[in-house]
Steps between C-alpha positions, in 0.01 A plus 500: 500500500384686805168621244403125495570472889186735515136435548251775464152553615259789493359669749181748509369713803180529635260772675709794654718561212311756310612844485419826282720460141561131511552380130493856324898511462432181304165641311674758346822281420371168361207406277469199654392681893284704254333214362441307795381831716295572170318144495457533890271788456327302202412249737404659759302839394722727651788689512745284714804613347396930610428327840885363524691771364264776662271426730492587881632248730187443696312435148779250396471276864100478424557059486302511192731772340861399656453123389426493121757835527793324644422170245495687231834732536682156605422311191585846296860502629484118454419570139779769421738231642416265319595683178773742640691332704771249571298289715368175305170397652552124369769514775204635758421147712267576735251802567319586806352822629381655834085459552384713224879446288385134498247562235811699281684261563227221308517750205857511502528123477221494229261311749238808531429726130592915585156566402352275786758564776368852428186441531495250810717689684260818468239281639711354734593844649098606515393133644770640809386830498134400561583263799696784630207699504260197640769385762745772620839392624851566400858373521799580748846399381699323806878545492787283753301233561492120332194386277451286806452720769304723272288150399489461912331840573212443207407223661489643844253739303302314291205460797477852484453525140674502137828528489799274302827571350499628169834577390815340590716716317827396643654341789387759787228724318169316507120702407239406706161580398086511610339701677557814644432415919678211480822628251516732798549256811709283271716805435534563867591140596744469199694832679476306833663188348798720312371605179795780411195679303123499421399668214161544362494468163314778295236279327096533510412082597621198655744320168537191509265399781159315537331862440616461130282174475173667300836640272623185508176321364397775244878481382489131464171536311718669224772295489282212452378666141895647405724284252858395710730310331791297607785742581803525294723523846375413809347747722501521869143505703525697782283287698715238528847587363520265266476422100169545350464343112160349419204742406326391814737557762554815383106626511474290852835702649427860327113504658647330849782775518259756582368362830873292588821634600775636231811276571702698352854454659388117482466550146865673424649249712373223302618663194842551675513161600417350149793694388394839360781727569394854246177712514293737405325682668227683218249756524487837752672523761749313762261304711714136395844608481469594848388186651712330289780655691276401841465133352847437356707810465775252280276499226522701175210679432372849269234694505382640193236784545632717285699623210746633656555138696441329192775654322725428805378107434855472414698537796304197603478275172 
């Protein structure tokens, strides 16, 4: 009785995640991570899979590398689940996925084919790279103070230059991002006004921001030529925390999403509200779980980055 009571929904991480060995646990295990690490590097020409379960930690957070990387060893694990587990994906409602987990989170909910969530999110990741390199900035993570007040001090700011919230992760951790003068004044003022932290965020550009418009356009230029279907689930856009279903919507919100603002507790607060009570949390690392815990700490969620954890699947199931 209480396994009808629940409703599930999948959830993917974004940029940050990546670390040295992420997916190899499940290479060597399952042929189905080898299969979908193996077509990765069909796609794209190289050797992703080497790059995950070896390479050095400042190769793997190249934007072009780290993207297609984390992708890739999400919808691996998502694969070995699928056929290994007790976890029945027709019982999987809703997906949705943190900037970059947004795209996994299409494939996942058969919206977006593997091979071209590959192959736009490699593009994706080297449309940001080169307006890092044309228009500098970065990103500075503001913690104990409301979306508000952090919304308040942007726009105290914005005469001086770029500058927006990117991320609100959870209640009381907001990014802010633009450039680099201004980041630095708004970083000062958000101290003055009570921020309990200000951290700058180890990333080469300006997410999420207006400098990721020339991304934005060249990105939107390839969605325009990429086959989306109608989801099987739902999928949450960050840009708006809400439902996305028709092929258009989806193209409009992923191309928007990389000049707006990731609404991210917005978006697992909706899913809360509409009554899903059980997820997952799939690919590397713990970036969700924890501000899961920030956003509702009552609700039930596991992370499954590797085998170890998904053997332990479980004590949660």
């Amino acid at each position: 009785m209480v396994e009808n009571m629940r409703k599930t929904a999948l959830l993917f991480p974004g940029q940050g995640a990546q670390y040295s060995g992420m997916g190899k646990d499940f290479y060597e295990q399952f042929k189905e991570a080898r299969e979908v690490f193996d077509k990765a590097n069909e796609i794209l020409g190289f050797d992703l899979a080497s790059l995950c379960f070896h390479g050095k930690q400042e190769e793997l957070n190249k934007t072009s590398i780290c993207q297609p990387a984390i992708l890739v060893t999400s919808i691996a694990i998502l694969e070995v689940l699928k056929k290994n587990s007790s976890i029945h994906m027709e019982t999987c409602l809703a997906a949705g996925g943190l900037s970059l987990g947004e795209y996994t989170a299409h494939i996942a909910a058969g919206s977006l084919t593997f091979t071209d969530g590959v192959r736009l999110v490699y593009k994706r990741g080297l449309f940001m790279q080169e307006a890092c390199n044309t228009n500098p900035g970065g990103m500075v993570s503001v913690i104990g103070l409301e979306d508000e007040k952090v919304d308040q001090i942007c726009n105290e700011m914005k005469s001086l230059g770029i500058i927006c919230a990117a991320n609100y992760n959870s209640p009381g951790q907001v990014v802010i991002s633009g450039e680099k003068t201004v980041l630095e004044k708004a970083s000062l003022l958000s101290k003055e006004r009570g921020a309990r932290m200000v951290v700058p965020l180890k990333v080469d550009g300006a997410f999420h921001s207006d400098l990721m418009i020339p991304a934005s356009s060249k990105l939107s230029r390839e969605l325009e030529s990429t086959p989306i279907s109608k989801p099987n689930i739902p999928v949450v856009a960050n840009i708006h925390a809400h439902y996305v279903r028709e092929p258009g919507e989806i193209k409009a919100s992923l191309a928007k999403q990389l000049n707006s603002p990731v609404r991210w507790h917005q978006s697992v607060s909706m899913l809360i509200r509409d009554g899903f009570n059980h997820f997952y949390e799939i690919g590397p690392g713990k970036s969700l779980s924890g501000l899961m815990k920030r956003i509702d700490s009552t609700q039930e969620i596991k992370n499954i980055d590797t085998v170890e954890a998904f053997k332990n699947m479980g004590k949660l199931n």
